[in-house]
N, C-alpha and C positions, 0 to 999 in steps of 0.2 A: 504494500500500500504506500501512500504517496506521503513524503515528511508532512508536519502539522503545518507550512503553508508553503505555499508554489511560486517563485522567485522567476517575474518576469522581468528582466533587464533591471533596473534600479527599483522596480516597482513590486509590490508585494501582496496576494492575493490568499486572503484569511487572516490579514491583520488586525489593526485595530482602527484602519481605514477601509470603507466599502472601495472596490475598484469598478469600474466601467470598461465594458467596451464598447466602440462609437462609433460611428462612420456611415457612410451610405450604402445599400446593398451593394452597387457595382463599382468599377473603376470606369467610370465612362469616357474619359481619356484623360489623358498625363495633365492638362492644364485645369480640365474640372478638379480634381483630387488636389493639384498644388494648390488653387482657390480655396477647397472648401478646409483642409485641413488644419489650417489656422486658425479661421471662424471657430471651428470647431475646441480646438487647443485653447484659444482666448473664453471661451465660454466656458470650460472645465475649470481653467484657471480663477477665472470670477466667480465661481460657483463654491472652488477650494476643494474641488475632486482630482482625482487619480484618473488615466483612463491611457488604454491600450487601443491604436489607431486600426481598424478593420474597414477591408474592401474587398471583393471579389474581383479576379480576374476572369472569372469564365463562370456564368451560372448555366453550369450545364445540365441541372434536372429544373427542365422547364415543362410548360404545358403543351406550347407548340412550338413546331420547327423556324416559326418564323421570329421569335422569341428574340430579343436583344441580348448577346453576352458577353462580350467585353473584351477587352485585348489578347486573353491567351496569358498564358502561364510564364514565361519566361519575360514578355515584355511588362506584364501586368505586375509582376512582383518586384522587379526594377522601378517599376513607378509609386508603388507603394511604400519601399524600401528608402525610396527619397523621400518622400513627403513624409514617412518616421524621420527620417532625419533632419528634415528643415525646423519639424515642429520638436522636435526631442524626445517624442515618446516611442515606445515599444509598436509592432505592428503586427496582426494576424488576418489570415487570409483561410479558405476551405478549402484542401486538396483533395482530387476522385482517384490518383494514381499511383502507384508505386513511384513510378520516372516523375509523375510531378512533387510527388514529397520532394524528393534528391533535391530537384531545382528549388523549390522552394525553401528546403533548408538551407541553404548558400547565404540567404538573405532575411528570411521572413524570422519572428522570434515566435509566435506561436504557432502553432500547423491548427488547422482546424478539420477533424473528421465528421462528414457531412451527416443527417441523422441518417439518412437513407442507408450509409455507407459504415453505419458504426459497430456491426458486427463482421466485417470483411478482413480476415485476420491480416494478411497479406499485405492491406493498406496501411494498418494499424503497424507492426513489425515494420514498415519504412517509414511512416512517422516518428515512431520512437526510436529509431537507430540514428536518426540525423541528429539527436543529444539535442534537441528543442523541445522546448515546452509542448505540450500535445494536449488540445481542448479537443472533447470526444462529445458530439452532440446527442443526446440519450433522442432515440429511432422513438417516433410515437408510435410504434406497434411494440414496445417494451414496459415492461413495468419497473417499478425503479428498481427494484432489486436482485433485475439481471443484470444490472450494469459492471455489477461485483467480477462478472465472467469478462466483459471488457477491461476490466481493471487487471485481474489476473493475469491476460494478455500481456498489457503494458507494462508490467512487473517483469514476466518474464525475457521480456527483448532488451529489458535494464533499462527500463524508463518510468524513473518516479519522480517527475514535475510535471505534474497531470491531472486535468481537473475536469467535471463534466458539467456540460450545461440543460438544462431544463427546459422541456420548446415545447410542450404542450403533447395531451397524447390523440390521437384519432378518437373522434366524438360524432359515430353514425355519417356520412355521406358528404364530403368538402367541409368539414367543419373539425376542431380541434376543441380542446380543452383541458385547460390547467388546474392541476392539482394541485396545493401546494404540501400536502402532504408529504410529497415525491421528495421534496426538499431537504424535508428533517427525515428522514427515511436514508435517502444515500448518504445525508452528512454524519449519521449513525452506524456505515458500515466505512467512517474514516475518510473519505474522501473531499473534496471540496468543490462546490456546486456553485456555478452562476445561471441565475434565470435569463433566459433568453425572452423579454416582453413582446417583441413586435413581428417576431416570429408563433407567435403563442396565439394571437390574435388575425393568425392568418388564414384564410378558407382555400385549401388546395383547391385548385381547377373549380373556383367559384364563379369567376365572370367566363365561362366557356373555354375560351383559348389559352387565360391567365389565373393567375391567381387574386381570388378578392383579398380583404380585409377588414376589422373593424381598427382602426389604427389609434382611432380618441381613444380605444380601451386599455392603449399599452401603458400607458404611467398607471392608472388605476390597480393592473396586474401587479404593477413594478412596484408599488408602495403596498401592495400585500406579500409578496416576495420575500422586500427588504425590514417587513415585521416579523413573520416568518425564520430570517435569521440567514438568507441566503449568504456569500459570499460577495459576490459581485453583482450586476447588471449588464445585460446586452442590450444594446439599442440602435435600432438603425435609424439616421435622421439625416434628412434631405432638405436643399434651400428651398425646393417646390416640389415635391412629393407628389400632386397632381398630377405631373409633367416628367417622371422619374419614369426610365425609361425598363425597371423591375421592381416588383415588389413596392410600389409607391403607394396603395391602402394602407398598408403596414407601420409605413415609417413615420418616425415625428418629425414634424417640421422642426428646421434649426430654429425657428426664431421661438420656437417653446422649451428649447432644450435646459435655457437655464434654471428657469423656474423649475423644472422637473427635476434636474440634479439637486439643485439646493434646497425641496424636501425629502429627497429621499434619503439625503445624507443626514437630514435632521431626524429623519425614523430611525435611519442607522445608528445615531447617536443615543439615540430614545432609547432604542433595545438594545446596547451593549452598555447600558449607563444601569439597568435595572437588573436586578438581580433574577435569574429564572430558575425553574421546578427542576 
């Protein structure tokens, strides 16, 4: 099992600080991500959070073929890999491949295992061999207390700075729903758990071709989560979400992002300031 907290570059996840992870579903190109990155970095900053910079280079389980995905893997993580670096924080991204782990450990600091993809030993065993952090996104066809068998995994390929995140589970036909049970659940077999809000609130293959969303519901999620006792946050937020060319139901606009950070970390502060059962 994985130490009592998971050391992402300077940054530390099961502290005595809540961490974040941010960003917009895609890397829509090299000048959108230099743009929004800072937005985003000044607004953590104002707010007085922590947070680890996330984008997609290739959203490759989509609904349809005609679907927008994004640079590609080797160009995409160079573009990411800079915009960590402009802004100074950490960066993670969600590999499908063995070959794309490699490339992506070169540069990236967290690997992301997709939920779809979270039982795929083979992917999991090159995530963990490139000596990167490895966020394993718990499959909504799982219950949280399989995840103990992904963890085993990642123990055995000698990778214990590993954490899983929380994204809602399959609820009858394009629809999801959060538990947060699931929460305290794996963080009782040792592990360390970030809620995924805006993926939580997503409807697979709800508007036909794409995926819907209810997206006002993800702070709501996010500040039951972070009572709950989670570790982190996952949030994806875009300047016009509308207009966002994946996953745009979903995501919070940037211009709500502050106010959402600076209660959540006041809840954070609430529940780690009280003493519990």
């Amino acid at each position: 099992m994985p130490e009592t907290s998971v050391a992402i570059g300077n940054l530390t996840l099961g502290g005595e600080r809540p961490l974040f992870i941010l960003g917009p579903c895609v890397i829509e190109s090299r000048p959108f991500l230099l743009e929004v990155a800072p937005r985003i970095r000044d607004i953590a900053d104002e707010a007085g959070v922590d947070f680890v910079l996330k984008a997609s280079y290739d959203k490759a389980n989509r609904s349809s073929v005609d679907s927008f995905r994004g640079p590609g893997c080797r160009e995409g993580c160079e573009i990411l890999a800079e915009a960590g670096q402009q802004i100074g924080v950490p960066v993670t991204t969600d590999v499908h491949t063995e070959e794309e782990a490699a490339t992506a450990g070169e540069t990236i600091d967290v690997l992301q295992i997709p939920a779809f993809l979270c039982r795929q030993t083979d992917l999991i065993a090159a995530a963990a061999t490139t000596g990167r952090v490895v966020n394993v996104k718990k499959g909504q066809f799982l219950a949280p207390w399989d995840v103990k068998n992904i963890a085993e995994k990642l123990d055995s390929f000698g990778c214990l700075n590993y954490f899983f995140t929380e994204r809602g589970s399959t609820f009858g036909y394009n629809n999801l729903v959060a538990d947060m049970r699931s929460i305290c659940w794996m963080q009782e077999d040792g592990l360390r758990v970030v809620f995924d809000a805006t993926h939580s609130v997503q409807r697979p293959g709800g508007l036909g071709s794409s995926s819907g969303g209810d997206g006002r519901l993800a702070p709501a999620l996010a500040r039951a989560a972070v009572a709950t006792g989670c570790d982190g946050v996952f949030l994806e937020t875009h300047p016009d979400p509308a207009h966002a060319p994946s996953d745009g139901p979903n995501q919070v606009p940037l211009s709500d992002l502050g106010g959402i950070l600076r209660q959540l970390r006041a809840i954070h502060e609430l529940v780690h300031s009280s003493p519990r059962d």
